[in-house]
SENU-71640 format. One record per atom (N, C-alpha, C, O): x, z, y; atom name; residue number from 1; residue in one letter. Coordinates in Angstrom, 2 decimals, always signed. Layout:
REM residues N
SITE       X       Z       Y atomo num residuo
SITE       X       Z       Y    CA NUM       A
...
REM end
This chain:
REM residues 129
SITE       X       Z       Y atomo num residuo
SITE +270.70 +105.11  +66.26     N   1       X
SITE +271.11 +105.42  +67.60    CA   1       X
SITE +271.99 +104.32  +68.18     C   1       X
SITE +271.96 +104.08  +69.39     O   1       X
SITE +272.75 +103.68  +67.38     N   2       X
SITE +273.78 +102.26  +67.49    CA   2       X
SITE +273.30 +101.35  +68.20     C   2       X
SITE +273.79 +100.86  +69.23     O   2       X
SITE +272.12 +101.03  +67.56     N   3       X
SITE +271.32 +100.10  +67.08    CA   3       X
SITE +270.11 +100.03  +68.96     C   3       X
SITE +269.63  +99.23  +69.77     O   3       X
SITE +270.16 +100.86  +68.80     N   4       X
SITE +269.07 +101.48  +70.25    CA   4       X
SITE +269.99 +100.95  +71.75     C   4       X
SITE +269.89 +100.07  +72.60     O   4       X
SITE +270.62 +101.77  +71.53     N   5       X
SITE +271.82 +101.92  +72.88    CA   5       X
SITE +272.50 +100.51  +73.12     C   5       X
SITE +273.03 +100.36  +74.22     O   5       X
SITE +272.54  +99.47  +72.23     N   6       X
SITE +272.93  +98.28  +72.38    CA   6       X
SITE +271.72  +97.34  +72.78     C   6       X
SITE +271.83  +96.26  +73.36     O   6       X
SITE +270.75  +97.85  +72.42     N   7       X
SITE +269.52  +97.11  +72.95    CA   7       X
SITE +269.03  +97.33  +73.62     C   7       X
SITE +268.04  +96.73  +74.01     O   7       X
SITE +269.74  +98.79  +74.28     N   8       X
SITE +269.24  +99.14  +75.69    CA   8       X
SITE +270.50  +98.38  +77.15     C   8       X
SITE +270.46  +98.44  +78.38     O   8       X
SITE +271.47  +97.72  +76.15     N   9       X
SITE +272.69  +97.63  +76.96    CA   9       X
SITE +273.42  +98.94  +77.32     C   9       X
SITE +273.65  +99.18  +78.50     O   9       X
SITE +273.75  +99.70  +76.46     N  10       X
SITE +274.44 +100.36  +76.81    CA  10       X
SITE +275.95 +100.54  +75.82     C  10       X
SITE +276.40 +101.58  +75.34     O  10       X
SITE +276.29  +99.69  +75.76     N  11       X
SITE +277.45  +99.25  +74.99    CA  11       X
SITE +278.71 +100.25  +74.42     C  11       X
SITE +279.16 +100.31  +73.28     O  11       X
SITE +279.09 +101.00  +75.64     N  12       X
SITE +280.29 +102.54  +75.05    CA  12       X
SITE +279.37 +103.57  +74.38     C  12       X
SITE +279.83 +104.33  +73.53     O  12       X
SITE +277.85 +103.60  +74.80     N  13       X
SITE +277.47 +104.33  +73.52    CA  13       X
SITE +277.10 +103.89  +72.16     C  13       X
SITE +276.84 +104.59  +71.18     O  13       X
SITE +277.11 +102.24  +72.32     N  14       X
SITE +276.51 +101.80  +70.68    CA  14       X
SITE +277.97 +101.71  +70.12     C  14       X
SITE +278.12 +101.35  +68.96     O  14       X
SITE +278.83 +101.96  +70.74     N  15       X
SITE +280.43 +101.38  +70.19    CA  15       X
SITE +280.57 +103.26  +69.73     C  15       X
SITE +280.78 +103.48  +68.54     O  15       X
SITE +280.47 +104.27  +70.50     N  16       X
SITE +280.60 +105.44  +70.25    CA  16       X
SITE +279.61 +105.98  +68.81     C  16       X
SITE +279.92 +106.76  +67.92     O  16       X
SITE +278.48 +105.31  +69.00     N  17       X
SITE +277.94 +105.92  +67.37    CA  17       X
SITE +278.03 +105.12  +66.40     C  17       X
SITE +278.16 +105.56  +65.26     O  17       X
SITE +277.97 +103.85  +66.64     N  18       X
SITE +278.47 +103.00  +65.17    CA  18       X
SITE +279.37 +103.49  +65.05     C  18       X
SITE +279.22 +104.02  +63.95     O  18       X
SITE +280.85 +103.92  +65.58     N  19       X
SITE +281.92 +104.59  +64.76    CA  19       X
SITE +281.73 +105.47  +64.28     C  19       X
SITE +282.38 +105.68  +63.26     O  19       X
SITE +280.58 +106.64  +64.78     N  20       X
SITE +280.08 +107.95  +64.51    CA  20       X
SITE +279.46 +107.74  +62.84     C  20       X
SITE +279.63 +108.58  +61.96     O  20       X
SITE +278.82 +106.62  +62.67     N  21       X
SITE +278.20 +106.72  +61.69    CA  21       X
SITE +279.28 +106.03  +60.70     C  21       X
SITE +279.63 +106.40  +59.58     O  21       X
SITE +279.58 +105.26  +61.22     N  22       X
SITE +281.08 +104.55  +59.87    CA  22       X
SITE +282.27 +105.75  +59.44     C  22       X
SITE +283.12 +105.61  +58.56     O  22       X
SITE +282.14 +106.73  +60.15     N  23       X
SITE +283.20 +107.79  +59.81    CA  23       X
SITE +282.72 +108.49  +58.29     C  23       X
SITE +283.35 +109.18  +57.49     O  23       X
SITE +281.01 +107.88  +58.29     N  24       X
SITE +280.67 +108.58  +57.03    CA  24       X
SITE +279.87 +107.44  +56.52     C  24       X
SITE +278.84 +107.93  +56.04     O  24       X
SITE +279.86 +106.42  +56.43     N  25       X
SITE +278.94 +105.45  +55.61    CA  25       X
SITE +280.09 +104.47  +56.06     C  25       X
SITE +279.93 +103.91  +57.15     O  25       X
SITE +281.17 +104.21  +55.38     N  26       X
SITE +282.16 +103.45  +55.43    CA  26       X
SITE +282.00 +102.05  +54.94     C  26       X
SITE +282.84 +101.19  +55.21     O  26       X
SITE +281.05 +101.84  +54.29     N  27       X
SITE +280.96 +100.67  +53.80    CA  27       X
SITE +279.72  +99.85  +54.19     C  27       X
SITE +279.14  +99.07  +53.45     O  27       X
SITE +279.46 +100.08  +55.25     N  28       X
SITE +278.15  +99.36  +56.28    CA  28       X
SITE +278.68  +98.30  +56.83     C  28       X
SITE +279.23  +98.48  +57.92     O  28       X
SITE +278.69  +97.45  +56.47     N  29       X
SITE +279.09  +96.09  +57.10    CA  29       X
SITE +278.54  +95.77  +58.68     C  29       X
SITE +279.11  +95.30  +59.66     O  29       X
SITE +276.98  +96.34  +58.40     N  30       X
SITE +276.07  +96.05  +59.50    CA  30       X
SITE +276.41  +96.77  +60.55     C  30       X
SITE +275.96  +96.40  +61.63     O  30       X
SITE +277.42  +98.13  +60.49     N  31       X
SITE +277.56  +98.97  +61.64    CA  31       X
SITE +278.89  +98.63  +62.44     C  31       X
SITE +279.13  +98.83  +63.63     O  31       X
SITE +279.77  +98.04  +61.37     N  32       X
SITE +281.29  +97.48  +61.85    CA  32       X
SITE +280.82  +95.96  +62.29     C  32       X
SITE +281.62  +95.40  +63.03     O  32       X
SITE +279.66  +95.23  +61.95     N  33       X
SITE +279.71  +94.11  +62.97    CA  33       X
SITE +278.75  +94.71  +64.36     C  33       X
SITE +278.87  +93.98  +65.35     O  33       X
SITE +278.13  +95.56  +64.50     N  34       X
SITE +277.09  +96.16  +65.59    CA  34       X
SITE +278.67  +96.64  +66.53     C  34       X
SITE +278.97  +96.00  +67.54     O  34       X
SITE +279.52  +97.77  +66.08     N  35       X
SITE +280.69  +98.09  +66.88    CA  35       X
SITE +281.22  +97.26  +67.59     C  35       X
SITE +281.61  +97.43  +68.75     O  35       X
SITE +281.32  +95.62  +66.49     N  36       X
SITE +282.26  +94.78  +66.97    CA  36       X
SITE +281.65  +93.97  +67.94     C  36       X
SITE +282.32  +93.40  +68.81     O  36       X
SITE +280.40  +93.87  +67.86     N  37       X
SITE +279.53  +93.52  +68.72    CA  37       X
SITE +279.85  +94.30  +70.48     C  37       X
SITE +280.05  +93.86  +71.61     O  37       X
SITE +279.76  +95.24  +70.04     N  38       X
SITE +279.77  +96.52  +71.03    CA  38       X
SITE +280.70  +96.17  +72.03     C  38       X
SITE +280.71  +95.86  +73.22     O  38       X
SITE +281.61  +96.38  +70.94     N  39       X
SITE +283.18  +96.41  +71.82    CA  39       X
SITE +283.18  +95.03  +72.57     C  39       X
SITE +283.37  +95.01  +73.79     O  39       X
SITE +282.98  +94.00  +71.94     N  40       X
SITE +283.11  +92.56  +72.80    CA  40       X
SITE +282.14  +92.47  +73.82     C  40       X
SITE +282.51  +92.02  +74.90     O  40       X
SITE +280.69  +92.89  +73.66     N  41       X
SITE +280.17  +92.52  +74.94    CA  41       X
SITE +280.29  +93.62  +76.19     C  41       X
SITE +279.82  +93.43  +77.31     O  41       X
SITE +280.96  +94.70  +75.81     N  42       X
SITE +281.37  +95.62  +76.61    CA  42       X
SITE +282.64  +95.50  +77.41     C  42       X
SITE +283.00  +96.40  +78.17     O  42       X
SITE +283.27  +94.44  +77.25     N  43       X
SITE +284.26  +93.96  +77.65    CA  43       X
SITE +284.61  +92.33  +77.58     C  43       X
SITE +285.80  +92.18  +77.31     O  43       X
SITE +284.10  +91.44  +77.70     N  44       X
SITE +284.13  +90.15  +77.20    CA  44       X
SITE +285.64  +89.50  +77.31     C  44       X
SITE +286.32  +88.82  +76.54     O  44       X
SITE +285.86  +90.07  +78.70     N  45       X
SITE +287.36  +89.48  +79.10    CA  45       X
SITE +288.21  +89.92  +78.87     C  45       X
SITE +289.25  +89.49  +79.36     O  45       X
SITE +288.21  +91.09  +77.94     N  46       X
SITE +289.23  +91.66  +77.14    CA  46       X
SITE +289.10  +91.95  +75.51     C  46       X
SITE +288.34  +92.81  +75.08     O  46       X
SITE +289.71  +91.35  +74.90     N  47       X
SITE +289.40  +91.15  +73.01    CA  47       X
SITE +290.27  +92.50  +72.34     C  47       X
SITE +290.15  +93.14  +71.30     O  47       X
SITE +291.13  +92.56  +73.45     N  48       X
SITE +292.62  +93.92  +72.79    CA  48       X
SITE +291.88  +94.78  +71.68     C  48       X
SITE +292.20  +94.82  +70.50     O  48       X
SITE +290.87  +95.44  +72.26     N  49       X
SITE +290.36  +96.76  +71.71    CA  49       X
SITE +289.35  +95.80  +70.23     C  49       X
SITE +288.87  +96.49  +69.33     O  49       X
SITE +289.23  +94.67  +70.21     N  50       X
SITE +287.53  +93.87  +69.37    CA  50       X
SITE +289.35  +93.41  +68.06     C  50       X
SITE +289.38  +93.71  +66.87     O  50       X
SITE +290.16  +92.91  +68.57     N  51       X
SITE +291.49  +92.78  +67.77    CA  51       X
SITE +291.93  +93.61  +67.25     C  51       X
SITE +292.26  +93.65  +66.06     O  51       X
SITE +292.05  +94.73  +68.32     N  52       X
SITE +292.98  +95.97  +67.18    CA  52       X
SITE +292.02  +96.46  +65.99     C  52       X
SITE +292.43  +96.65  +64.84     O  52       X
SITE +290.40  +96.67  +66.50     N  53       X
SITE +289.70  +97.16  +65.65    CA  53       X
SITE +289.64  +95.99  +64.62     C  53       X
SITE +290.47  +96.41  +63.81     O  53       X
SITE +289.28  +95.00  +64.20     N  54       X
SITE +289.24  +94.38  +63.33    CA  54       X
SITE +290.24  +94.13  +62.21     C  54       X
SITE +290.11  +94.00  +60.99     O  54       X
SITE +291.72  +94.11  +63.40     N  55       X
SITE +293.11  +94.31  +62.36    CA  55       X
SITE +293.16  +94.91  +61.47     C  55       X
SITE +293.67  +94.43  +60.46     O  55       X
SITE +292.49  +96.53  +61.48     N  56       X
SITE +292.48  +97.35  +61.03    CA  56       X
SITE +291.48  +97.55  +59.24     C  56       X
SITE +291.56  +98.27  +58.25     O  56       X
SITE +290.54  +96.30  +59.77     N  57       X
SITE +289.33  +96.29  +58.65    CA  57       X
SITE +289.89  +95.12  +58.08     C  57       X
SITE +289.25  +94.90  +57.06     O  57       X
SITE +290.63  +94.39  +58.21     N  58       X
SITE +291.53  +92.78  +57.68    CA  58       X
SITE +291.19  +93.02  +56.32     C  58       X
SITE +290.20  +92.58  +55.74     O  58       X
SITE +292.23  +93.88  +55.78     N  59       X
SITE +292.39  +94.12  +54.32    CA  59       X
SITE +291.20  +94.16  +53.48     C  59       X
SITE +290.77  +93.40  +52.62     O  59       X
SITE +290.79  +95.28  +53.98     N  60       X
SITE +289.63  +95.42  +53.22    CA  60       X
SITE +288.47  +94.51  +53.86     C  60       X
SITE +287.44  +94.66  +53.20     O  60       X
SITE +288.41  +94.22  +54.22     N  61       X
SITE +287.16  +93.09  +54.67    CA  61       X
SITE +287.23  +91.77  +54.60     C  61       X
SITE +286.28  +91.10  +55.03     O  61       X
SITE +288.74  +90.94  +53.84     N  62       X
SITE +289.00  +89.85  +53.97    CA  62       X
SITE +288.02  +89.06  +53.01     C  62       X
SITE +287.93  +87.85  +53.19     O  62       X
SITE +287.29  +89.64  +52.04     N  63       X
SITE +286.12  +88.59  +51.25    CA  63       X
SITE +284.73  +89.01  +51.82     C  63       X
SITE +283.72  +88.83  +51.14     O  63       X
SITE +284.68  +89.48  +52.90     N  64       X
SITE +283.19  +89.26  +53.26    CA  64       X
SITE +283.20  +88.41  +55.09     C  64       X
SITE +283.59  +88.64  +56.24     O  64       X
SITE +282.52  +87.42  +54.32     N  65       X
SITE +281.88  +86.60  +55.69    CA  65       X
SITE +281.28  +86.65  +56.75     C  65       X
SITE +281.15  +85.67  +57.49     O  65       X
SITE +280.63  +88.26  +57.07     N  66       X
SITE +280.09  +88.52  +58.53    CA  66       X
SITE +281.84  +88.79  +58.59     C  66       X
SITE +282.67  +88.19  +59.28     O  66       X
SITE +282.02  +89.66  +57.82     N  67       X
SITE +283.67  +89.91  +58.95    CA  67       X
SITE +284.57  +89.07  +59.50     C  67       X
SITE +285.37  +89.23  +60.42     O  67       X
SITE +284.26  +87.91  +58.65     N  68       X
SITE +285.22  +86.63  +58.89    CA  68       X
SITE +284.82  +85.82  +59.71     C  68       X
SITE +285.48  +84.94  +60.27     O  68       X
SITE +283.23  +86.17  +59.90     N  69       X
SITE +282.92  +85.54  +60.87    CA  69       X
SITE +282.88  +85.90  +62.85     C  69       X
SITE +282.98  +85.27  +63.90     O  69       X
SITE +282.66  +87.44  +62.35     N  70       X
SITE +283.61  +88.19  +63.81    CA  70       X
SITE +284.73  +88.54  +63.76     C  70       X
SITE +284.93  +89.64  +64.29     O  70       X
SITE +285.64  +88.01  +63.28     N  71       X
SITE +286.87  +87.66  +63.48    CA  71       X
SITE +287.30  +86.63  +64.04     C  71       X
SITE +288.21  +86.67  +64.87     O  71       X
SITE +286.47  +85.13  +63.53     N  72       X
SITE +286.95  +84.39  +63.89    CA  72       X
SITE +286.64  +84.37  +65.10     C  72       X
SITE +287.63  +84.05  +65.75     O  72       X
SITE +285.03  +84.67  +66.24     N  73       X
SITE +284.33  +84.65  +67.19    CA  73       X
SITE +285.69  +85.53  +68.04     C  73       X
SITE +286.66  +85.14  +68.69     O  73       X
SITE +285.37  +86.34  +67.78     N  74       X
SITE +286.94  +87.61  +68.24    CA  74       X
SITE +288.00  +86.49  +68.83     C  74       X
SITE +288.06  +86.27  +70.04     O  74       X
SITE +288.76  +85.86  +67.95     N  75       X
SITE +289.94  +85.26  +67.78    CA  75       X
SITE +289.97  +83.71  +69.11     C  75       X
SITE +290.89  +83.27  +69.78     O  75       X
SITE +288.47  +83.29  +69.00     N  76       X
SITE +288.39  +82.02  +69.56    CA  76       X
SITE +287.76  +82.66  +71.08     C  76       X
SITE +287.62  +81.79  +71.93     O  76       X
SITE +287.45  +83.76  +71.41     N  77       X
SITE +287.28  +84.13  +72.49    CA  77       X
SITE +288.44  +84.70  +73.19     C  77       X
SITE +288.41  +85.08  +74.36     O  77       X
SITE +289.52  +84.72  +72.38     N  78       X
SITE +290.79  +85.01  +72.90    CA  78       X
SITE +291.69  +84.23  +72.95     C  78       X
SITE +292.89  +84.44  +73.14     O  78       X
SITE +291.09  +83.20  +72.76     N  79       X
SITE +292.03  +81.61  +73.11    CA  79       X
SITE +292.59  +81.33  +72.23     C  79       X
SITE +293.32  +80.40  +72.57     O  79       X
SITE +292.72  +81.55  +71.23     N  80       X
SITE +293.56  +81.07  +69.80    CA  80       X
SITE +292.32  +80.32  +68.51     C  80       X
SITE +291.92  +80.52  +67.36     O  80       X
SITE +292.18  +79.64  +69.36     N  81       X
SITE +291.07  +78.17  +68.50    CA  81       X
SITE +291.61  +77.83  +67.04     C  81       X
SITE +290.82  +77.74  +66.10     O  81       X
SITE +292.55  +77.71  +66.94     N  82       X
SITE +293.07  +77.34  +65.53    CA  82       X
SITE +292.86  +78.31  +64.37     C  82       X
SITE +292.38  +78.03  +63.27     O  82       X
SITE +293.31  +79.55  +64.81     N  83       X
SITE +293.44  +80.91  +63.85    CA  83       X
SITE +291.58  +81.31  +63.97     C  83       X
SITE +290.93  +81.66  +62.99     O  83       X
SITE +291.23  +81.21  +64.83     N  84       X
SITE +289.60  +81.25  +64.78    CA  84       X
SITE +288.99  +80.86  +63.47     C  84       X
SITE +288.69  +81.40  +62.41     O  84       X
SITE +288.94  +79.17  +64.24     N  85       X
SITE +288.58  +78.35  +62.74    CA  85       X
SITE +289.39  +78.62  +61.65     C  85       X
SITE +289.99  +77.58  +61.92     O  85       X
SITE +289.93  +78.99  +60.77     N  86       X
SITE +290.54  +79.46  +59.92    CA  86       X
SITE +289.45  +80.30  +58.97     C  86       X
SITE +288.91  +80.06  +57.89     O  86       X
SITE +289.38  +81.78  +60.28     N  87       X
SITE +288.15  +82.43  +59.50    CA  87       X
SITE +286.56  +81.82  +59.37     C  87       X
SITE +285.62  +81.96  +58.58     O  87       X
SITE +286.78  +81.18  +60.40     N  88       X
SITE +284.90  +80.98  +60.42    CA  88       X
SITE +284.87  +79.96  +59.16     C  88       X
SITE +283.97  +80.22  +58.36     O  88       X
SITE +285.79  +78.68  +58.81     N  89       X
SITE +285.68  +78.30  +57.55    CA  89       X
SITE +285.46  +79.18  +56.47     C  89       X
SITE +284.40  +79.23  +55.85     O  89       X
SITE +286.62  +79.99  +56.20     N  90       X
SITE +286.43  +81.23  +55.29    CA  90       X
SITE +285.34  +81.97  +55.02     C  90       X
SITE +285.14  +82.49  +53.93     O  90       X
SITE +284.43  +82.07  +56.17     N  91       X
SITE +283.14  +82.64  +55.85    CA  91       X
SITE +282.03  +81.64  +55.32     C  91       X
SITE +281.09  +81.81  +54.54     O  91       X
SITE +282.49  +80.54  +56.04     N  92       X
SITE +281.18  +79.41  +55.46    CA  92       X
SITE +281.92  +79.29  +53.61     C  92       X
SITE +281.24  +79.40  +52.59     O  92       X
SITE +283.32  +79.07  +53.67     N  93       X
SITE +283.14  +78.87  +52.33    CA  93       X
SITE +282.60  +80.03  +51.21     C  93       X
SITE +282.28  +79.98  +50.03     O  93       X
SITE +282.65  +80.97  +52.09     N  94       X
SITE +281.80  +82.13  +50.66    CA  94       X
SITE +280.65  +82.24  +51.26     C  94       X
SITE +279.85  +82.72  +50.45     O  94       X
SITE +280.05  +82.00  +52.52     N  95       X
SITE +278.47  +82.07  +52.29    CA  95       X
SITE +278.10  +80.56  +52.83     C  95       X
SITE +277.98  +80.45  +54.05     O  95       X
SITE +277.98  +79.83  +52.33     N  96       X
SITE +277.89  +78.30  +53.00    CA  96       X
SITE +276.25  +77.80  +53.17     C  96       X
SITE +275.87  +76.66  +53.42     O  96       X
SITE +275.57  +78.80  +52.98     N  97       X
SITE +273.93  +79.27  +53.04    CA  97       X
SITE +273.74  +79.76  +54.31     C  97       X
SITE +272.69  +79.48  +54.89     O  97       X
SITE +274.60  +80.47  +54.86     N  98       X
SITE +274.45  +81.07  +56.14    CA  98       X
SITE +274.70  +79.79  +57.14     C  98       X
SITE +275.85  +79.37  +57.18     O  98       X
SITE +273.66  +79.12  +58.00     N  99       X
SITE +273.35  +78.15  +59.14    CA  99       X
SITE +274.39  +78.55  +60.40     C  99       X
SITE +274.97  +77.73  +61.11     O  99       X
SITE +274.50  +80.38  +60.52     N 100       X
SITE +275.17  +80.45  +61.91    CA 100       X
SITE +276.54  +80.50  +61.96     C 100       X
SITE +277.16  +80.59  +63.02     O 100       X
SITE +277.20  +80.43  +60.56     N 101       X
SITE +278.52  +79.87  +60.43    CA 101       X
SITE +279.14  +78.63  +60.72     C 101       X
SITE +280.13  +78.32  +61.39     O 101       X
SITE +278.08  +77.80  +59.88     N 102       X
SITE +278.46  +76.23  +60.15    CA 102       X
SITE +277.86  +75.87  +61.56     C 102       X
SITE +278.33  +74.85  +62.07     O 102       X
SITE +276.97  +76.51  +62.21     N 103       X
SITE +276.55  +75.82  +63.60    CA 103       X
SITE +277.90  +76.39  +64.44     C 103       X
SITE +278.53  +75.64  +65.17     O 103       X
SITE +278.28  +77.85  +64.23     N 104       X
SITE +279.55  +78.27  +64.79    CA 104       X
SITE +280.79  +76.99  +65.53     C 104       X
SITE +281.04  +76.39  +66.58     O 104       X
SITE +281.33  +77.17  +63.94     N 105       X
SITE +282.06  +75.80  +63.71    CA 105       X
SITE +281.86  +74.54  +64.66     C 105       X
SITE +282.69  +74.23  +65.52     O 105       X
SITE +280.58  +73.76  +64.38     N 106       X
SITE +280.34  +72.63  +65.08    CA 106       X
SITE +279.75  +72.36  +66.67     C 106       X
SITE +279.35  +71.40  +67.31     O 106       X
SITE +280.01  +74.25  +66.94     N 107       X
SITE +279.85  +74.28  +68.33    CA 107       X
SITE +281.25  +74.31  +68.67     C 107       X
SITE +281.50  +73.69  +69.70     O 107       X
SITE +282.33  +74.90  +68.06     N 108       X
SITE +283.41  +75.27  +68.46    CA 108       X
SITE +284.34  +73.72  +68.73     C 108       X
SITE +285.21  +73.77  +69.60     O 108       X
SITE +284.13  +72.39  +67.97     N 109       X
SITE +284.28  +70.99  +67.82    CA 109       X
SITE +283.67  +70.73  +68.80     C 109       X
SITE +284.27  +69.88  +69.46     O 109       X
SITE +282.88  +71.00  +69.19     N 110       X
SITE +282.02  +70.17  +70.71    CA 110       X
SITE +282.69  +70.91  +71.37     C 110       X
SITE +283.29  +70.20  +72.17     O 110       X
SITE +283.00  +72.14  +71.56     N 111       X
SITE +283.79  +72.65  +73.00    CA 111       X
SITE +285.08  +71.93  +72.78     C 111       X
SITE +284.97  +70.94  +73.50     O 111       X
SITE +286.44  +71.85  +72.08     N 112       X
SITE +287.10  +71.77  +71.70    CA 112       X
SITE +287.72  +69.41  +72.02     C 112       X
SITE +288.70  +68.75  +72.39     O 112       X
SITE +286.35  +69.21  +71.55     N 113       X
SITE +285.72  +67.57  +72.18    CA 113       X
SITE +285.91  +67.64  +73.46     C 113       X
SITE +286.93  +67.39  +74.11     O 113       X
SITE +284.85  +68.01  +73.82     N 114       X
SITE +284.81  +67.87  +75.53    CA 114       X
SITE +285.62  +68.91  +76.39     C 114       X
SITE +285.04  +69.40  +77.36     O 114       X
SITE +287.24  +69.40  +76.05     N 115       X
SITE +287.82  +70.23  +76.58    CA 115       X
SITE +289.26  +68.89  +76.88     C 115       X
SITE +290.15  +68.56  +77.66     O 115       X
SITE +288.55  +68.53  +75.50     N 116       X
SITE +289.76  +66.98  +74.96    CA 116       X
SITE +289.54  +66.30  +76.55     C 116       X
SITE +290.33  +66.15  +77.48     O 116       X
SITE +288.18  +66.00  +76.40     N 117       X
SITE +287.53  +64.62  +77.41    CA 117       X
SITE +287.79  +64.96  +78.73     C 117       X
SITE +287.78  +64.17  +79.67     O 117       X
SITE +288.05  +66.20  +78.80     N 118       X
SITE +287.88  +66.78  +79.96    CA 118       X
SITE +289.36  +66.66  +80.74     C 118       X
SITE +289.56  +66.22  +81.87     O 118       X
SITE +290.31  +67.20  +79.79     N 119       X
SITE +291.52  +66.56  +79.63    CA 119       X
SITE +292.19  +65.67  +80.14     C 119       X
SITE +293.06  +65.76  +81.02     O 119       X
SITE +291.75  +64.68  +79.54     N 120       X
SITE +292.09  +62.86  +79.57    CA 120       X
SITE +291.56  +63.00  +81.12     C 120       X
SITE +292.42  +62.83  +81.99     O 120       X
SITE +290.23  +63.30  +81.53     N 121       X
SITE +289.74  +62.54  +83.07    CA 121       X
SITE +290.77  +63.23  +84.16     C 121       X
SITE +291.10  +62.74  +85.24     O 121       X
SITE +291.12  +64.24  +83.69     N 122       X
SITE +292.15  +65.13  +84.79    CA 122       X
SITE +293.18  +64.10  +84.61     C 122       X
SITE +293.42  +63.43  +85.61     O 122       X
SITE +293.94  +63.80  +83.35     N 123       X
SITE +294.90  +63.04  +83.65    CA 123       X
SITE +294.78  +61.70  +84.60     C 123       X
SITE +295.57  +61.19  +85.40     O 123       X
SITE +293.26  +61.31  +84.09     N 124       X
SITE +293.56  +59.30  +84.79    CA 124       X
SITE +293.01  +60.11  +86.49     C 124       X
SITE +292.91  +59.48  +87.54     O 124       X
SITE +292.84  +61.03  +86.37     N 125       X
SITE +292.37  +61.50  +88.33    CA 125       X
SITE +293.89  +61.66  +89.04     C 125       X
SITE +294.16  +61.26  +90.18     O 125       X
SITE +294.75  +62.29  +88.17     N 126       X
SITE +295.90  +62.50  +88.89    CA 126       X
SITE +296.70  +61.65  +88.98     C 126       X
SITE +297.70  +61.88  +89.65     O 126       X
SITE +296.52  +60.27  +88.27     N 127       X
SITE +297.37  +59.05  +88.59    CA 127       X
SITE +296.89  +58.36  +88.96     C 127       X
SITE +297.01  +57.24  +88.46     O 127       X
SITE +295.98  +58.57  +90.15     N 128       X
SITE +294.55  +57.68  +90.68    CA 128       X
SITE +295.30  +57.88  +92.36     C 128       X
SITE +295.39  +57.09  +93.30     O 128       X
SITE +295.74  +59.33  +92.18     N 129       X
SITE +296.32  +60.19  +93.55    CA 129       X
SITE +297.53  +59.20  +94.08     C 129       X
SITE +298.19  +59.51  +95.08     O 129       X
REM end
């Protein structure tokens, strides 16, 4: 039903039954990243609710790499680039097989590049003025 309602776009209900079903299959990885899914594209410009919920799974989820890896996505969509990369390394280093970790990463270096470059031209524009 999670799984449906998110692919129908309907986001407060795939966020409403993935919790429905994690209240009793607690150890579904696939339903706490579908939630976390949920919650973020149901709100993009707000992480509060995609943060608190994840805080909450930290402990117990700190050796598995989808979690570390929506954490870090979580973290770098909320403007804190550093603590991001942190996890998304963490996940490549225990699954370093998984492609959408490390492409993660080396997309997050190209934004991060050309945020640099972007930077610098604002500066030599404003002493151009």
């Amino acid at each position: 039903m999670a799984k449906v309602a998110f692919e129908r776009k309907e986001y407060r209900e795939s966020t409403f039954y993935a919790g429905k079903i994690l209240e009793h299959c607690t150890d579904s990885m696939e339903h706490y990243a579908l939630k976390i899914e949920s919650i973020i594209t149901q709100s993009p410009s707000d992480m509060t609710d995609a943060i608190r919920f994840t805080t909450t799974l930290q402990d117990r989820f700190i050796d598995n790499p989808l979690f570390l890896f929506w954490r870090g996505r979580i973290l770098l969509y909320n403007g804190q680039a550093d603590m991001a990369r942190k996890y998304l390394r963490q996940a490549l280093a225990l699954d370093p097989d998984e492609k959408m970790y490390g492409n993660f990463i080396k997309s997050l270096s190209k934004m991060e590049k050309a945020k640099a470059a972007a930077e610098e031209l604002q500066k030599t524009a404003s002493t151009l003025d």
